[in-house]
N, C-alpha and C positions, 0 to 999 in steps of 0.2 A: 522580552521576558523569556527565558528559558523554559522551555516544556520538561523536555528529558536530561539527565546528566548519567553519563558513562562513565565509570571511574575503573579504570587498569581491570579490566574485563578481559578473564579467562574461562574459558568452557569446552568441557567435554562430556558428550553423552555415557548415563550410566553404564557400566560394563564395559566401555570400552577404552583402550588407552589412545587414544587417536582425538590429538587437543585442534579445537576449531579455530578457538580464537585465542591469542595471545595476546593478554595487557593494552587490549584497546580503549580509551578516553575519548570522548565527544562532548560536546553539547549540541543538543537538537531544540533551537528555540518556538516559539510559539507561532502558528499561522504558517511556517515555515513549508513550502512543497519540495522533499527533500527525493531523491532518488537516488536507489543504491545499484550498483552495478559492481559485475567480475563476473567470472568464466563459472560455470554450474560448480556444484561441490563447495564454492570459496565461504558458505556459511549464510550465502542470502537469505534463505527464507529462517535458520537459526534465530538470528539477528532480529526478526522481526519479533519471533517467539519468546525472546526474550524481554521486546518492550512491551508486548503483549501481556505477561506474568503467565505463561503458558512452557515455559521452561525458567530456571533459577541458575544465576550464573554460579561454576565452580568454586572461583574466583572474585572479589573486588565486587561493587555495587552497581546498582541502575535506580535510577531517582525520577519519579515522574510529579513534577510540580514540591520538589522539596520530600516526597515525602520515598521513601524505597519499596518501592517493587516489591511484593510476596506473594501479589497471585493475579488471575485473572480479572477485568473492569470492565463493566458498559463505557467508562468514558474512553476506553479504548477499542474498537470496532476492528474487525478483521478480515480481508476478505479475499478469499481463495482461492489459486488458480482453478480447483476443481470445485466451484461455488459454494462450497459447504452445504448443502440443502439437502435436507433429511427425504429421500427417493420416496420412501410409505405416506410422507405430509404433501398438501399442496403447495404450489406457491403461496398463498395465504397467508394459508397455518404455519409456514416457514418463516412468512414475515411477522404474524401474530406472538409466536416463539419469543422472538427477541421481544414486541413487544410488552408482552404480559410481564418479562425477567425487568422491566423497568418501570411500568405502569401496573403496579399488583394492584391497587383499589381502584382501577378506572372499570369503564363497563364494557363490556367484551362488542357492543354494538358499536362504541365509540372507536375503542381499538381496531376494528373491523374496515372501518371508515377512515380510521388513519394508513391502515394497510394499502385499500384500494386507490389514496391519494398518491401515497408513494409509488404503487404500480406506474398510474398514468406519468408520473414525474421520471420516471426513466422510460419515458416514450413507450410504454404496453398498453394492449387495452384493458378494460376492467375483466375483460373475460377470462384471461390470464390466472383471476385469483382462483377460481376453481380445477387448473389443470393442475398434473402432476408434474414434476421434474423430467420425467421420459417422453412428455406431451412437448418439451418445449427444445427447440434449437439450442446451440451454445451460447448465440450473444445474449439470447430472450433468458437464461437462467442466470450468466453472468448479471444482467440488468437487476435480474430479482436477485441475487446476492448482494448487490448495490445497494437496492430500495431497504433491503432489509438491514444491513448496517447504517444505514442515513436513517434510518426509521426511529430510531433510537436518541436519534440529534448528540454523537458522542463529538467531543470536541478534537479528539483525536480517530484517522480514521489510517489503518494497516492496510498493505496492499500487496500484496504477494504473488508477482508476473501477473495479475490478473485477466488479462489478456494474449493472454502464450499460448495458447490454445486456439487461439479463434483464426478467422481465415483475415486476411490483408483489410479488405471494405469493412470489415464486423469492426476488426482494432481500430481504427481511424473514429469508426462514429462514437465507440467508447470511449475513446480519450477524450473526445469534445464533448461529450453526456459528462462526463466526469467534471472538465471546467466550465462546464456552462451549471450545472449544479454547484459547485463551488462557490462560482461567483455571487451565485442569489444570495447566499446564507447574509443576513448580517453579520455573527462574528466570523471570522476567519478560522476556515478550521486545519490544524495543523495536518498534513499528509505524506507518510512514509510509505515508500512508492518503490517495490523490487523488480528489476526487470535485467533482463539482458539486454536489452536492444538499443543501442547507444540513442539512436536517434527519436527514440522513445522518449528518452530521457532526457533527451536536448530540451524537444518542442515542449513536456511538461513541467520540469523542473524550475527553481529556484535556485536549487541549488544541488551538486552531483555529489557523492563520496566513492571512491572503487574501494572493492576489498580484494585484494590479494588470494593466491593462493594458500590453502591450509598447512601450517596453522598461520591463523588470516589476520593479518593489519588492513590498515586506513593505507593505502597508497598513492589517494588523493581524495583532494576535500577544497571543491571550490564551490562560490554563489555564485551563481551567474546571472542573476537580474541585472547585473549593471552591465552586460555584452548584451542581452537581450533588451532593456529598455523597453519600449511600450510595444513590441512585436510578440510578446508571448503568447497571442492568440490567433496569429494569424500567422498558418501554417506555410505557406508561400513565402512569407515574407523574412519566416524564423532561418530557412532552409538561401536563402539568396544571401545572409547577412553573415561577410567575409574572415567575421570572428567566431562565429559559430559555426564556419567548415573547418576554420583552425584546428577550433576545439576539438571537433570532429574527429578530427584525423588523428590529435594529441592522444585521445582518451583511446580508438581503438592502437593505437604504439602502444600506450604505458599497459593496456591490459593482452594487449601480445607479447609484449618484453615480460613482463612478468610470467606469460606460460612459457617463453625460450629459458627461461632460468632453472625453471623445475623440470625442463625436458633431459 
């Protein structure tokens, strides 16, 4: 089933004549862990703004489940290389935020209680719920930017370098807090995943899309489940398998050919 449908997507920010994206088409299906990659500037994080309903294309449509795009959705979740987390709230109250925006007639004790689950499920302890934003490390707030868009149970979840920031051991155990959350859900939840780092995007993906330089195309669009097969969780195993150094190498060529072109 298809999630999102892109149709001849064109976009440029107000006031400015500097077009991002030109006449781009997709379809993004359901359950699908999709990651987008190109060189900074090519529109990454744009693109996600767009499926978010947090910006409106210039241009042509975006369709989430049939219907089009005009503004922002809890079923769409978003979550940010700088965590989004209001610095004046706690962790808590940050994850309570979202929750209240979905659960308006529930009881704020119950809420409370679904906040400090979601704590513990991205590996924190409950004490966590009472610190501020300044109290906590970068992965310990990136975790609570996580808990709190999964707090929500949206079926679609944005993802925006979320890990670009953190130091080499923080990304590693993130990426695995991410699919090993993933995995528990019963339904599959669909995940749009921006990142630079090819090899980010190897060991999570499904499947890869590069964007070009601006104004920015699809300059590739593959699935890779069927190179990866039942190794997509085991990190070692993704990195020895002789079609995915292939790729590897393919994917950093076609996104260095693309910046020899505009040099």
């Amino acid at each position: 089933m298809v999630k999102f449908t892109v149709e001849n997507l064109k976009f440029k920010y107000k006031n400015s004549e500097k077009i991002i994206f030109d006449n781009i088409s997709i379809d993004i299906n359901q359950g699908e862990f999709l990651c987008i990659l190109g060189k900074s500037g090519c529109g990454k994080s744009t693109f996600l703004k767009l499926l978010s309903g947090l910006e409106m294309p210039t241009c042509g449509s975006i369709y989430y489940e049939e219907k089009e795009i005009k503004k922002a959705s809890l079923d769409r979740a978003v979550v940010f290389q700088d965590y989004g987390l209001f610095p004046w709230m706690t962790a808590g109250d940050n994850i309570l935020l979202a929750l209240r925006q979905k659960y308006k007639k529930e009881k704020k004790q119950n809420l409370k209680n679904l906040a400090i689950e979601m704590i513990k499920k991205v590996g924190l302890d409950e004490s966590v719920y009472k610190l501020l934003p300044k109290e906590l490390s970068g992965g310990m707030k990136q975790r609570c930017a996580i808990a709190q868009s999964l707090a929500v149970d949206p079926p679609v979840l944005l993802m925006d370098e979320p890990f670009g920031a953190l130091d080499a051991v923080t990304r590693v155990k993130l990426q695995d807090l991410v699919l090993d959350l993933l995995s528990k859900n019963t339904e599959k939840k669909t995940l749009i995943f921006v990142t630079h780092d090819v090899d980010e995007a190897l060991f999570l993906a499904d499947r890869i899309i590069v964007l070009g330089q601006v104004p920015s195309s699809i300059i590739f669009d593959e699935n890779i489940s069927n190179i990866k097969g039942n190794e997509k969780l085991d990190r070692k195993k993704v990195f020895e398998n002789t079609n995915i150094l292939k790729l590897r190498n393919d994917l950093i060529s076609i996104i260095n050919n693309d910046i020899n072109k505009k040099i």
